[in-house]
SESEGU-669343 format. One record per residue: residue in one letter; x, y, z of N, C-alpha, C in turn; residue number from 1. Coordinates in steps of 0.1 Angstrom, whole numbers, always signed. Example, Ala and Ser with C-alpha at 12.3 -4.5 7.8 and 13.67 -1.06 7.14 Angstrom:
<nodes>
r = A; n.x = +132; n.y = -57; n.z = +78; ca.x = +123; ca.y = -45; ca.z = +78; c.x = +132; c.y = -33; c.z = +78; k = 1
r = S; n.x = +128; n.y = -22; n.z = +71; ca.x = +137; ca.y = -11; ca.z = +71; c.x = +129; c.y = +0; c.z = +79; k = 2
</nodes>
This chain:
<nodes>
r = X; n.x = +8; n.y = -12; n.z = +0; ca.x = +0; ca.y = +0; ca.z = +0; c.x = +9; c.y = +12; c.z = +0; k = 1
r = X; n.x = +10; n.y = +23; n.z = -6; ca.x = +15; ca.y = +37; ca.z = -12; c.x = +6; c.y = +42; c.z = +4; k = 2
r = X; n.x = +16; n.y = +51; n.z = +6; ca.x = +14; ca.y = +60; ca.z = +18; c.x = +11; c.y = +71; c.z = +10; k = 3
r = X; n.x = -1; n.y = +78; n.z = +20; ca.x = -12; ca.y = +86; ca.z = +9; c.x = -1; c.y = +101; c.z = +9; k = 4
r = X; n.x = -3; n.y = +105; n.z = -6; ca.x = +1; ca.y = +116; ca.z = -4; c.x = -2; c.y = +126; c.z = +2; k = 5
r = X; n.x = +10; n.y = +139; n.z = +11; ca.x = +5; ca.y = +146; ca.z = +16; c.x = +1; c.y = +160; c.z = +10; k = 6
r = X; n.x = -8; n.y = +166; n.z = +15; ca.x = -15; ca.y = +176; ca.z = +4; c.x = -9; c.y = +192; c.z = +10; k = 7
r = X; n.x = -7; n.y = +197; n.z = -7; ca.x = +2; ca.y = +209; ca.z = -6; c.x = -7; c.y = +218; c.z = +7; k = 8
r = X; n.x = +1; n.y = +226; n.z = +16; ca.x = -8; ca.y = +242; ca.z = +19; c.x = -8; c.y = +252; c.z = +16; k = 9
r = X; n.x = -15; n.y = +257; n.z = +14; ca.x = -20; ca.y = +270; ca.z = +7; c.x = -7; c.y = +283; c.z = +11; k = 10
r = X; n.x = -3; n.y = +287; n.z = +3; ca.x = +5; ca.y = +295; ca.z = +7; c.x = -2; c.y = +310; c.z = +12; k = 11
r = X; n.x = +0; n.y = +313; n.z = +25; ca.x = -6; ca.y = +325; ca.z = +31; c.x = -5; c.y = +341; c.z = +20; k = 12
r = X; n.x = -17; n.y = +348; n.z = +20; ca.x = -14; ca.y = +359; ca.z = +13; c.x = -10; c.y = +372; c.z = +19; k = 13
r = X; n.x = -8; n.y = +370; n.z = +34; ca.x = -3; ca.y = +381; ca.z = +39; c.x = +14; c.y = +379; c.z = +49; k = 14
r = X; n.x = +20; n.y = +369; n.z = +33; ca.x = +35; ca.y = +367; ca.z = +45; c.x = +45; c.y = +378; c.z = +49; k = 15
r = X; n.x = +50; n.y = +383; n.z = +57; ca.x = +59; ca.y = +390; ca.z = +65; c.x = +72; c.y = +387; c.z = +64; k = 16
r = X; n.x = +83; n.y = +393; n.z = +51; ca.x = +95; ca.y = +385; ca.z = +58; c.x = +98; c.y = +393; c.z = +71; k = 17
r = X; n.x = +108; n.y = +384; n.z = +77; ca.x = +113; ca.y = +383; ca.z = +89; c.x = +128; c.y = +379; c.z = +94; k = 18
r = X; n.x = +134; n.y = +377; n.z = +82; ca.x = +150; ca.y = +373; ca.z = +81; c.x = +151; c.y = +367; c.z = +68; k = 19
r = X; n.x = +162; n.y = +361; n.z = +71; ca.x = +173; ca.y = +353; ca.z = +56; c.x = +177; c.y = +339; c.z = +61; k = 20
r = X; n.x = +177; n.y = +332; n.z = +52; ca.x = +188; ca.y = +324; ca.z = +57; c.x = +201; c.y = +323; c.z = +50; k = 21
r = X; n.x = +209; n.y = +321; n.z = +60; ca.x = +223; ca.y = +328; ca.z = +59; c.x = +237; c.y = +319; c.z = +51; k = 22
r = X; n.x = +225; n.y = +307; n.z = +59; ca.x = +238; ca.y = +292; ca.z = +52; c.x = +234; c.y = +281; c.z = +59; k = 23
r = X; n.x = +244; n.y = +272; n.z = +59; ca.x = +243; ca.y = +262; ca.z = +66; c.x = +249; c.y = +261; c.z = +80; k = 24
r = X; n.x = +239; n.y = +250; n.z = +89; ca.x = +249; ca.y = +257; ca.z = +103; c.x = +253; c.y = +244; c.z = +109; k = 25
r = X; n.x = +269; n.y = +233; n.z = +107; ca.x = +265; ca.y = +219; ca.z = +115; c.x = +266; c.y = +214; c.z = +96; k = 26
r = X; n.x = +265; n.y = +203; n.z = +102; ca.x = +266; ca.y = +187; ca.z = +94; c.x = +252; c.y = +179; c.z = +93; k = 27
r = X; n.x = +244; n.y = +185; n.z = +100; ca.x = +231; ca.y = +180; ca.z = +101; c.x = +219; c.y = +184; c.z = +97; k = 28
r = X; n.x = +222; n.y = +194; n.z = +92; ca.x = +209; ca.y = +201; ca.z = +80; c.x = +204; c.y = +212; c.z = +85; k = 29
r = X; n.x = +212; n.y = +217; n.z = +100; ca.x = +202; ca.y = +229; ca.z = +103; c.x = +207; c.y = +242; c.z = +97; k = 30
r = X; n.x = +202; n.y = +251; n.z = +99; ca.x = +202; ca.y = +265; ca.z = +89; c.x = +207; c.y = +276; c.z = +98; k = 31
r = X; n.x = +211; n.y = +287; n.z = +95; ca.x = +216; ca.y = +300; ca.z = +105; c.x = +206; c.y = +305; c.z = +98; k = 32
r = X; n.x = +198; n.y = +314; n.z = +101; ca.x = +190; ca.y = +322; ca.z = +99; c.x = +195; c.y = +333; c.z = +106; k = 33
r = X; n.x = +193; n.y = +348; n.z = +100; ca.x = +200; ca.y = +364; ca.z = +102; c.x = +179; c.y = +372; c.z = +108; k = 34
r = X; n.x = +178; n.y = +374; n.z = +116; ca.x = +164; ca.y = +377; ca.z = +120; c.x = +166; c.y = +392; c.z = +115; k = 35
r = X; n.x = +155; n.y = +399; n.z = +110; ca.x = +151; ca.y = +415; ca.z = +107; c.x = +142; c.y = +418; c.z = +115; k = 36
r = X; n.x = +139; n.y = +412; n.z = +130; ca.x = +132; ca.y = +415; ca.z = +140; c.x = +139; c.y = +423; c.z = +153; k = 37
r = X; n.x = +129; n.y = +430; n.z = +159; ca.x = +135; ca.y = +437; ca.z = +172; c.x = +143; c.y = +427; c.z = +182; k = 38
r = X; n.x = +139; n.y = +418; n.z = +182; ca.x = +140; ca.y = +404; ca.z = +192; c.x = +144; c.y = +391; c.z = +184; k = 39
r = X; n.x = +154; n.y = +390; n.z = +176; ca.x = +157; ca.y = +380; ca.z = +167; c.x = +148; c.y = +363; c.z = +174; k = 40
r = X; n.x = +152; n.y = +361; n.z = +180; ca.x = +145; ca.y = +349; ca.z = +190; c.x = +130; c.y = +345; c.z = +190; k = 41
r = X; n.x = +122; n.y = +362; n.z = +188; ca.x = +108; ca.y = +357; ca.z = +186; c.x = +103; c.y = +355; c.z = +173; k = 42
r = X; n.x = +113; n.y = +350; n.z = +164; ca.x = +113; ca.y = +343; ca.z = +151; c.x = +104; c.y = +332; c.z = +160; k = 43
r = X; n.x = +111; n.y = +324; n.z = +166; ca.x = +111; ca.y = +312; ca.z = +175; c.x = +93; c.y = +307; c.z = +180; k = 44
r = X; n.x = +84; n.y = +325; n.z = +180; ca.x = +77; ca.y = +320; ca.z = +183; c.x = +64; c.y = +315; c.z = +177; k = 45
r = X; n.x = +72; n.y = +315; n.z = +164; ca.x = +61; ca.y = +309; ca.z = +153; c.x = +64; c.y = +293; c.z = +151; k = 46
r = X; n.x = +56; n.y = +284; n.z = +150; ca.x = +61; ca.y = +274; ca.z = +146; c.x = +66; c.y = +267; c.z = +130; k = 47
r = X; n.x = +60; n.y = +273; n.z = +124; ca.x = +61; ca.y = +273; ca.z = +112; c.x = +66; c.y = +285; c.z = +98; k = 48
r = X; n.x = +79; n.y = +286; n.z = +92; ca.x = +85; ca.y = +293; ca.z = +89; c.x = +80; c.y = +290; c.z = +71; k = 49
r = X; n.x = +77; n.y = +300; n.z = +63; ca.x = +78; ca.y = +299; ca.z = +49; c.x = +90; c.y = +305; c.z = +45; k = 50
r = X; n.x = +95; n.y = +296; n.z = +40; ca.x = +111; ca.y = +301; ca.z = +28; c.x = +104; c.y = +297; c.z = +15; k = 51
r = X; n.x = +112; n.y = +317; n.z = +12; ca.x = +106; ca.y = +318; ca.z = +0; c.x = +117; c.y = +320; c.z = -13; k = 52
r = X; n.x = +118; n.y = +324; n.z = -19; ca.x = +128; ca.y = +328; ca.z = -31; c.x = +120; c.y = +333; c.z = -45; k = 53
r = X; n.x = +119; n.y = +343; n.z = -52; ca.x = +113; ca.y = +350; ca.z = -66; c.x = +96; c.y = +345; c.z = -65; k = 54
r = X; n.x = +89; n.y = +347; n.z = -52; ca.x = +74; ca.y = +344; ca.z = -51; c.x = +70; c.y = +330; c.z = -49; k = 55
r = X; n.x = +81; n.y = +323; n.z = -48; ca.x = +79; ca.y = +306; ca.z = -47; c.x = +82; c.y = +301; c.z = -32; k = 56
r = X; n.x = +71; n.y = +295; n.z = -23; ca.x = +74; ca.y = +297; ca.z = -6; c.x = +68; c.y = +279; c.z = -13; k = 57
r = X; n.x = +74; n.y = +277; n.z = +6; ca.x = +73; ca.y = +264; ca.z = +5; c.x = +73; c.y = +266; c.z = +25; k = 58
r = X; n.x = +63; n.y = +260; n.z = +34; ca.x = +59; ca.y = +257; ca.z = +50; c.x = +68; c.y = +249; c.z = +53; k = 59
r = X; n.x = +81; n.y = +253; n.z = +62; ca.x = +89; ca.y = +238; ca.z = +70; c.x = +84; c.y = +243; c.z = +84; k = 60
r = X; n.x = +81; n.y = +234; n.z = +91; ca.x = +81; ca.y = +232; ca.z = +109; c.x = +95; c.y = +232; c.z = +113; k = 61
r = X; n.x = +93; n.y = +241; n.z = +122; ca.x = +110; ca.y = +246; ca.z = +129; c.x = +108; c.y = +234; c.z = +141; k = 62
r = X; n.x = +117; n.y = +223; n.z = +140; ca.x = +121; ca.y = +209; ca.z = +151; c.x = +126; c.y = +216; c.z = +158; k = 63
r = X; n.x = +141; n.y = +223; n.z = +157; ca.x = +142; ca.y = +224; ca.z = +174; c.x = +154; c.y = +242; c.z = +170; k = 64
r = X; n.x = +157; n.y = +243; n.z = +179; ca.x = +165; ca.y = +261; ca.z = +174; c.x = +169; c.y = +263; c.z = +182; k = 65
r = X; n.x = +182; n.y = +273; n.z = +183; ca.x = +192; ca.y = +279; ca.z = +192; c.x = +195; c.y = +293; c.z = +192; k = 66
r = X; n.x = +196; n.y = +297; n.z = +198; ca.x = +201; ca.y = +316; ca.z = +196; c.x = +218; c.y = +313; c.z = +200; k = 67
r = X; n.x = +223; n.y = +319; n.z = +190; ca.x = +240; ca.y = +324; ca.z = +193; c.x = +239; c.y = +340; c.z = +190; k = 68
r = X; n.x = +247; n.y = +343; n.z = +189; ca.x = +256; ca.y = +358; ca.z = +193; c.x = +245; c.y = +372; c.z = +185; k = 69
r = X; n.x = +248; n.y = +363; n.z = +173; ca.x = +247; ca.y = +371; ca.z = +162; c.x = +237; c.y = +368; c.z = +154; k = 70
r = X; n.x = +231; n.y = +355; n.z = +157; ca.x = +222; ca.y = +348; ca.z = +141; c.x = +214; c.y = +339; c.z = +152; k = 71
r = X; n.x = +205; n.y = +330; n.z = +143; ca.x = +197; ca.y = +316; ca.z = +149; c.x = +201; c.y = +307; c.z = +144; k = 72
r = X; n.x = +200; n.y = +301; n.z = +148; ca.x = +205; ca.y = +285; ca.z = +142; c.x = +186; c.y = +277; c.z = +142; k = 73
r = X; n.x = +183; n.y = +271; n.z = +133; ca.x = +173; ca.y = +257; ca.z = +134; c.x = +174; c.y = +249; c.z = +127; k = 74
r = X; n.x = +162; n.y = +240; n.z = +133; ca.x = +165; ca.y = +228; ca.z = +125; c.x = +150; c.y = +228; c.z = +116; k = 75
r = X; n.x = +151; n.y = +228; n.z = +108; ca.x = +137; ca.y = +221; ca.z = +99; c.x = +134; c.y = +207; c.z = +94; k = 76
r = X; n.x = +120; n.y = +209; n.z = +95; ca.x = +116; ca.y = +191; ca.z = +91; c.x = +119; c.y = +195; c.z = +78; k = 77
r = X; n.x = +125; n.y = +178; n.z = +76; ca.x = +124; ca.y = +173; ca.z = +60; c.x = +137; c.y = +181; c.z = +56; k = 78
r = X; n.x = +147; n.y = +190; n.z = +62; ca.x = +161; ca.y = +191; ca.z = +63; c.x = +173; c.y = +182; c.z = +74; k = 79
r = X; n.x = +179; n.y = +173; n.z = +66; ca.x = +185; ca.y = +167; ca.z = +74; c.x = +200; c.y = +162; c.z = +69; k = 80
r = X; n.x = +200; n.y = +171; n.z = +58; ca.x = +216; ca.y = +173; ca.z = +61; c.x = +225; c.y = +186; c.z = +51; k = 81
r = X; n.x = +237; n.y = +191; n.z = +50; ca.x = +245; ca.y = +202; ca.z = +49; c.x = +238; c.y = +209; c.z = +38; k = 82
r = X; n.x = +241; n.y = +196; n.z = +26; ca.x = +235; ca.y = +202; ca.z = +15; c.x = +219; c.y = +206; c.z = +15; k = 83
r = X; n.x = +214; n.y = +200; n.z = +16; ca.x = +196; ca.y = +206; ca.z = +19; c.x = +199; c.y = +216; c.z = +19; k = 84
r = X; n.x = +206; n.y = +218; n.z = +31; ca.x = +203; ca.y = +234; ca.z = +42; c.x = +209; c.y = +244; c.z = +31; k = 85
r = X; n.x = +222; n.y = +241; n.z = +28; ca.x = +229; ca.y = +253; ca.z = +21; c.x = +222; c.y = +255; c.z = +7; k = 86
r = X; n.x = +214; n.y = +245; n.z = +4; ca.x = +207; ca.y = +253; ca.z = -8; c.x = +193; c.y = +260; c.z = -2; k = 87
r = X; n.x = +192; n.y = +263; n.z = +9; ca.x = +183; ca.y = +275; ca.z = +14; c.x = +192; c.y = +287; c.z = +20; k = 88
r = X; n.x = +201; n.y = +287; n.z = +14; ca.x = +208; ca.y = +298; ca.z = +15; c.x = +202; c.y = +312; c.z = +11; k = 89
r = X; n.x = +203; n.y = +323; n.z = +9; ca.x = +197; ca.y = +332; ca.z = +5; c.x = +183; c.y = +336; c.z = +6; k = 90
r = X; n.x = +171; n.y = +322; n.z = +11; ca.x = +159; ca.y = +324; ca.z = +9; c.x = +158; c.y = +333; c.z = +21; k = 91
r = X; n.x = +140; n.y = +339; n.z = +19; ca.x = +136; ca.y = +349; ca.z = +29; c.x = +126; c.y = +342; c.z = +36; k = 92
r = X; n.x = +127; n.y = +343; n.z = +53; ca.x = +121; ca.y = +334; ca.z = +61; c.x = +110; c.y = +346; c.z = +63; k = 93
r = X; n.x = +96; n.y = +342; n.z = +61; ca.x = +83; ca.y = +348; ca.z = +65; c.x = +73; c.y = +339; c.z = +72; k = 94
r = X; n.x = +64; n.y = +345; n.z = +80; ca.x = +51; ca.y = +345; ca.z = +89; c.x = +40; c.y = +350; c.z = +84; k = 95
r = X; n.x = +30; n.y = +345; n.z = +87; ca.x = +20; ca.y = +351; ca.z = +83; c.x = +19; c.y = +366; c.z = +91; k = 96
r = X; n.x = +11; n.y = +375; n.z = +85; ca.x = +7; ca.y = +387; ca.z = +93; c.x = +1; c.y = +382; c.z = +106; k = 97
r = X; n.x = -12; n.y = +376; n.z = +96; ca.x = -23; ca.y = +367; ca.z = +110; c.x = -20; c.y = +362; c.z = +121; k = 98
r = X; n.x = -6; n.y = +358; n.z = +123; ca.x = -7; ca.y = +352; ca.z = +132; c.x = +6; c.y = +355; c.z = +141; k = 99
r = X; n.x = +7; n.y = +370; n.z = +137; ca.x = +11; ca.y = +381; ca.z = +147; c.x = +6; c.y = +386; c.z = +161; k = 100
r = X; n.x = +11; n.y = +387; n.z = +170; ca.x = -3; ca.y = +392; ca.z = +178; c.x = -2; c.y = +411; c.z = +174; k = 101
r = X; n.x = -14; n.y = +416; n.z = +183; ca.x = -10; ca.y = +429; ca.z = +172; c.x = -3; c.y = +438; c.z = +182; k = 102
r = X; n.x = -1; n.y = +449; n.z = +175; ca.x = +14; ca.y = +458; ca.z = +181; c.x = +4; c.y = +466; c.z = +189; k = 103
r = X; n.x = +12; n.y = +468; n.z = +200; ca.x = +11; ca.y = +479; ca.z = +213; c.x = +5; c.y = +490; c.z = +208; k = 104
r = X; n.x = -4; n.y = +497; n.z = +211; ca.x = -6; ca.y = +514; ca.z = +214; c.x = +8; c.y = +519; c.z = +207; k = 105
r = X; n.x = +4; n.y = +527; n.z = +200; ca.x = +19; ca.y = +540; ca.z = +195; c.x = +28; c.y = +527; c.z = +189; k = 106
r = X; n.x = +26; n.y = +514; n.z = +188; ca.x = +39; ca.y = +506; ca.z = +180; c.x = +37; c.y = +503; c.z = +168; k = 107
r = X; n.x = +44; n.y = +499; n.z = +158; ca.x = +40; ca.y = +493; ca.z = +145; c.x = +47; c.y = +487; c.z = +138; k = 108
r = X; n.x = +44; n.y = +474; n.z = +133; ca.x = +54; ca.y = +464; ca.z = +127; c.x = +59; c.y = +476; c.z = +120; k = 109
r = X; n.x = +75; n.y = +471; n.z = +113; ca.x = +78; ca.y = +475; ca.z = +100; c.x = +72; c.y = +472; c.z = +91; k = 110
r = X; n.x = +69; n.y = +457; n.z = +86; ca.x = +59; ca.y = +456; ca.z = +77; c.x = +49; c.y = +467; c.z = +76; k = 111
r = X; n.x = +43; n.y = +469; n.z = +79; ca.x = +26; ca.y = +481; ca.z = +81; c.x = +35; c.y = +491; c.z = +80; k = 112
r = X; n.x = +41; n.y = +500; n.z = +79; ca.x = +52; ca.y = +509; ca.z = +70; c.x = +55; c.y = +509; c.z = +61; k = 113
r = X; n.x = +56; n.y = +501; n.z = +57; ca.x = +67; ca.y = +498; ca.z = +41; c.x = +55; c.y = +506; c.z = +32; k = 114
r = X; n.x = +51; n.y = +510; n.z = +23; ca.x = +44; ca.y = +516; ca.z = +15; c.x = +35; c.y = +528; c.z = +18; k = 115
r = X; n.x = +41; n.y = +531; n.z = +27; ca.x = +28; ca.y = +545; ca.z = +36; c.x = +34; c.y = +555; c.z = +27; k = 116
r = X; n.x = +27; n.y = +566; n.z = +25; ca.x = +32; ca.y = +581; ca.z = +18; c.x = +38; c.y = +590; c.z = +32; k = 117
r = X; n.x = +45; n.y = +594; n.z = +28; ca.x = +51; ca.y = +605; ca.z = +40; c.x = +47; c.y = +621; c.z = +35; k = 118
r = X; n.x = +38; n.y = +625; n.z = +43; ca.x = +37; ca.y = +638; ca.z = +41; c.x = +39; c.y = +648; c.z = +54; k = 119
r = X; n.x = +49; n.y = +662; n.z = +50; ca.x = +52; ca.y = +671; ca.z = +62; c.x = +42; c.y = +674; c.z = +65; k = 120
r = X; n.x = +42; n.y = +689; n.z = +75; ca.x = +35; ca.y = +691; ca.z = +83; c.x = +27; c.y = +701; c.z = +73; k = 121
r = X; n.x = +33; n.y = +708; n.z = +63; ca.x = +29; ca.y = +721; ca.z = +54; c.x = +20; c.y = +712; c.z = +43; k = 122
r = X; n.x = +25; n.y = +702; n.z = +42; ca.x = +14; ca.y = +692; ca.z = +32; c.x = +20; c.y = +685; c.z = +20; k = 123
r = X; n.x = +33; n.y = +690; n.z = +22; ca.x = +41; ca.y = +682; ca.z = +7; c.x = +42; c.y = +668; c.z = +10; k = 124
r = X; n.x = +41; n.y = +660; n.z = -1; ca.x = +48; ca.y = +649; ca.z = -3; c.x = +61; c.y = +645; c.z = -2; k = 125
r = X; n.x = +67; n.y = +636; n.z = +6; ca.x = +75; ca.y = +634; ca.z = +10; c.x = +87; c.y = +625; c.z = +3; k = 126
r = X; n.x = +75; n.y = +613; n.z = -2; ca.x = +74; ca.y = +604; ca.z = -6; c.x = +72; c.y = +590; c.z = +0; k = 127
r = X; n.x = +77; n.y = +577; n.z = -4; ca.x = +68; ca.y = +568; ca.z = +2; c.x = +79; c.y = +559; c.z = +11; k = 128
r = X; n.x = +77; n.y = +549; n.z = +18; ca.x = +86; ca.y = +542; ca.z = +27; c.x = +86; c.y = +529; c.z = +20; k = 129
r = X; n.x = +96; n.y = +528; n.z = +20; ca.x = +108; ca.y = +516; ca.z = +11; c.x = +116; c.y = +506; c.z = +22; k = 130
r = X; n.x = +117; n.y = +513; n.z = +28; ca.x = +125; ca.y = +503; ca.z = +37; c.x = +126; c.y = +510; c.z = +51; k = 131
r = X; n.x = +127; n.y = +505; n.z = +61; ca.x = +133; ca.y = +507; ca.z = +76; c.x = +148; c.y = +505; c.z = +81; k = 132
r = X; n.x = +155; n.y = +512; n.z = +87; ca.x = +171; ca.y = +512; ca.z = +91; c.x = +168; c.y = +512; c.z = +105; k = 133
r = X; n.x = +176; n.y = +500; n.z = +114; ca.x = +178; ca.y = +504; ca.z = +128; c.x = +185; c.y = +507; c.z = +128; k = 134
r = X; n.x = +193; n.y = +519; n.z = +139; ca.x = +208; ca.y = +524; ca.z = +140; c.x = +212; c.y = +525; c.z = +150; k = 135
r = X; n.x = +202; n.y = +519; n.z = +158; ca.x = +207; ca.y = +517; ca.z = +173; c.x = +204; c.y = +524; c.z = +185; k = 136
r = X; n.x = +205; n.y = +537; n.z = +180; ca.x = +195; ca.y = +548; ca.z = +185; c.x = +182; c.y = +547; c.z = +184; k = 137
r = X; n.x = +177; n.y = +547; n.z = +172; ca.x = +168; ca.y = +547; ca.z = +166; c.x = +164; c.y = +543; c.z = +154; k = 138
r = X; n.x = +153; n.y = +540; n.z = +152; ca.x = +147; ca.y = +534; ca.z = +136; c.x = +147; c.y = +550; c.z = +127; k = 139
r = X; n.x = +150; n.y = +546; n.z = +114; ca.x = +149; ca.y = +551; ca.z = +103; c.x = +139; c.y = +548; c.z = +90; k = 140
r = X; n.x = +130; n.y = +559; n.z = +87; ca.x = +125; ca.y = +555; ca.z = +75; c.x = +132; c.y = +556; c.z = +65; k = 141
r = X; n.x = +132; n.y = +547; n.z = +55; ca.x = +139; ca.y = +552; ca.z = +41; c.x = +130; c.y = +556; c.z = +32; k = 142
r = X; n.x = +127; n.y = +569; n.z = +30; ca.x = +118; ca.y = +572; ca.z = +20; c.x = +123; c.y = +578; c.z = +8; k = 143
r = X; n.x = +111; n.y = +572; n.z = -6; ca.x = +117; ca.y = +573; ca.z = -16; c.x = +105; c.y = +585; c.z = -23; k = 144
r = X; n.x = +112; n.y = +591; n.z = -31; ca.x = +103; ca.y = +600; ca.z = -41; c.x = +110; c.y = +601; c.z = -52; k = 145
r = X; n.x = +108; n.y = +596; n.z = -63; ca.x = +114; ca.y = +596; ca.z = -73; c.x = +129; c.y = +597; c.z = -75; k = 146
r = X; n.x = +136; n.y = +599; n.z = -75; ca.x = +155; ca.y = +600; ca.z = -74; c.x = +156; c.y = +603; c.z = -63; k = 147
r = X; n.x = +149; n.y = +612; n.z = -53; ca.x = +151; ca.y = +613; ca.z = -45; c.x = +148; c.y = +606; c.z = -29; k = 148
r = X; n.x = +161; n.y = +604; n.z = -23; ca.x = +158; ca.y = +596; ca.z = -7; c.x = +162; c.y = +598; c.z = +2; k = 149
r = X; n.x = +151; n.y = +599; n.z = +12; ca.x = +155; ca.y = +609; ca.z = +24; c.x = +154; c.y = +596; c.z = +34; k = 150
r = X; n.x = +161; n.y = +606; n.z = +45; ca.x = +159; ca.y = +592; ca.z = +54; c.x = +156; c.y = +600; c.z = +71; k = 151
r = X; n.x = +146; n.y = +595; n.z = +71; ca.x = +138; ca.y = +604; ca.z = +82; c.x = +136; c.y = +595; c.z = +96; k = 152
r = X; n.x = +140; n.y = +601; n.z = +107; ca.x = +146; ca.y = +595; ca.z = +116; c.x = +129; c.y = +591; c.z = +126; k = 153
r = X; n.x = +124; n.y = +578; n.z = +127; ca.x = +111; ca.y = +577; ca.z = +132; c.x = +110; c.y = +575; c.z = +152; k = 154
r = X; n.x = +112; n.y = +590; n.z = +153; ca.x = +109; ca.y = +593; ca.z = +166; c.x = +101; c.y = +599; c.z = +167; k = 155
r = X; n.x = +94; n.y = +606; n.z = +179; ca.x = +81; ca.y = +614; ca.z = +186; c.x = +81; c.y = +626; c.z = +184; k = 156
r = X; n.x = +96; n.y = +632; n.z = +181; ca.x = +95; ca.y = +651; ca.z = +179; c.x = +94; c.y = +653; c.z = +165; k = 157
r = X; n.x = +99; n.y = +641; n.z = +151; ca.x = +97; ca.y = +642; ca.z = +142; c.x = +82; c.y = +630; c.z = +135; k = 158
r = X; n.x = +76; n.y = +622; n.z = +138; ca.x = +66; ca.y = +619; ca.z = +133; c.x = +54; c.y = +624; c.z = +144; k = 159
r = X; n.x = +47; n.y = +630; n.z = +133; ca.x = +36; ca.y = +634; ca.z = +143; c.x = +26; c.y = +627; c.z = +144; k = 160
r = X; n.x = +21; n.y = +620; n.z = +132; ca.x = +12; ca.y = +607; ca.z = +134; c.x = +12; c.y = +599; c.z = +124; k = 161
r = X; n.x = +8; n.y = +586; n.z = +126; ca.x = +7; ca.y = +571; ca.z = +118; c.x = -5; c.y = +570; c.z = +117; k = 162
r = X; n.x = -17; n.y = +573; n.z = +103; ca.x = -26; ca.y = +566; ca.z = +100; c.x = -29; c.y = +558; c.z = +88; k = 163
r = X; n.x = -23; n.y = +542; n.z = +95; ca.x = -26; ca.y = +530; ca.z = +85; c.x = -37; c.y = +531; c.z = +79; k = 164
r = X; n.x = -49; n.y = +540; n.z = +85; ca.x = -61; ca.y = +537; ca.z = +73; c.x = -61; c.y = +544; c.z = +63; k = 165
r = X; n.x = -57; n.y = +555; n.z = +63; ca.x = -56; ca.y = +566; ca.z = +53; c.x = -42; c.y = +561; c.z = +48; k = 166
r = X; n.x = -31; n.y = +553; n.z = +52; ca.x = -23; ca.y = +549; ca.z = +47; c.x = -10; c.y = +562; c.z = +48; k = 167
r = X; n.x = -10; n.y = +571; n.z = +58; ca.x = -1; ca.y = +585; ca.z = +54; c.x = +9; c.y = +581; c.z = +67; k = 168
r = X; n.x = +17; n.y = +588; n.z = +69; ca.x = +26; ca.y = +593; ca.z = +80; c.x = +28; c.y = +607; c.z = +77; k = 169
r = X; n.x = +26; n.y = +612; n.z = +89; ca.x = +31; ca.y = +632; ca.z = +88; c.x = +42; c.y = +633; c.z = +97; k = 170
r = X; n.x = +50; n.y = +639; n.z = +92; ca.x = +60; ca.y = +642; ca.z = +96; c.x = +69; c.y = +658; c.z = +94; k = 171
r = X; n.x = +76; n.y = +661; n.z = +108; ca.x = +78; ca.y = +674; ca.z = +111; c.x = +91; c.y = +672; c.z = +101; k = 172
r = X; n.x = +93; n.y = +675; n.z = +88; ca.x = +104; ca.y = +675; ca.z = +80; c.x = +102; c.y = +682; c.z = +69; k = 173
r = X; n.x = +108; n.y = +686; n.z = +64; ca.x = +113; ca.y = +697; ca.z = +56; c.x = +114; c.y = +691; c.z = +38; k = 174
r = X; n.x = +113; n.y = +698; n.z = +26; ca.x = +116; ca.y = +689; ca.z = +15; c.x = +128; c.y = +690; c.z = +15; k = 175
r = X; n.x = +140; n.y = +700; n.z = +21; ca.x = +151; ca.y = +703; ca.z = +17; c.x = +160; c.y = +694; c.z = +23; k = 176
r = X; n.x = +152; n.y = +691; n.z = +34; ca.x = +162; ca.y = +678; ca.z = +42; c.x = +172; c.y = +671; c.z = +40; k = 177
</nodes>
C-alpha cells in the first residue's frame, strides 16, 4: 500500500519577511537564519516558517533552534543534512501577518510601514517608505520620491502621526532635508 500523499498548503497571502537564511549551520541540515526582528528569537515564536525565493514559498516546521551571538540556528523538518540546508541559503524566512499578535498602542510592525506616503506638516509629499534602518539609537524611515531619498529618523518630535487607514505618515520635516 503507497502512503497517501500529503496535500500541498496554501500558501498565506499576507507573509511578512522576517529574516534570511544565511547558510548552513552543523553537518546535520540545520540553517543559520539572520532575523530582521527587534528580538531575533521571537522568530522562535512561530512554529512554522515559509522560505521563499522570486514568489515561490514552501511551509517547514521549525524541530528544534538555538540563539547564538549574532544569528539563529534551526532545525527544519524534512532538512536533514549540509546540503539541503545550504541550498536554502539566500531564501527569505516569513510569517503570516495573521498570526502576529498585534502591536502595542503607538507601535507598529515594520511591515505596516513599508508603502505609507510620507507627508510634512505644510502638506508636501515626502514620498513613500521603502525600507526601515535600525541604527541603534533609533529606527529610520527610508523614503523614496522619485531619485530622490531621504531618510527620516522615526521618533516622537519628528513623526507626528501614523494613520494605516488613510495609509499617510506626517511628519515634522522639511523637502530640503
Amino acid at each position: 500500500m503507497k502512503p497517501a500523499k500529503q496535500q500541498p498548503i496554501a500558501v498565506p497571502d499576507d507573509l511578512v519577511p522576517m529574516g534570511f537564511v544565511a547558510g548552513a549551520f552543523g553537518i546535520r541540515g540545520w540553517v543559520k537564519v539572520v532575523a530582521d526582528t527587534e528580538f531575533a528569537e521571537s522568530l522562535f515564536d512561530y512554529p512554522i516558517w515559509w522560505l521563499g525565493r522570486n514568489g515561490q514559498w514552501r511551509a517547514y516546521k521549525v524541530v528544534d533552534s538555538s540563539v547564538q551571538p549574532k544569528n539563529l540556528n534551526a532545525q527544519l523538518e524534512g532538512v536533514s543534512d549540509r546540503d539541503v540546508a545550504a541550498a536554502l541559503k539566500g531564501m527569505t524566512v516569513a510569517v503570516p501577518r495573521s498570526e502576529m499578535p498585534p502591536a502595542a498602542e503607538g507601535e507598529y510592525y515594520w511591515a505596516d510601514l513599508i508603502g505609507l506616503e510620507v507627508v510634512n506638516l505644510q502638506g508636501e509629499k515626502l514620498g513613500k517608505v521603502q525600507k526601515l534602518l535600525s541604527t541603534g539609537a533609533n529606527d529610520v524611515l527610508v523614503v523614496q520620491d522619485g531619485e530622490t531619498e531621504r531618510l527620516i529618523p522615526f521618533v516622537g518630535p519628528i513623526i507626528a502621526e501614523v494613520d494605516q487607514g488613510t495609509g499617510v505618515i506626517q511628519a515634522d520635516w522639511g523637502l530640503d532635508y
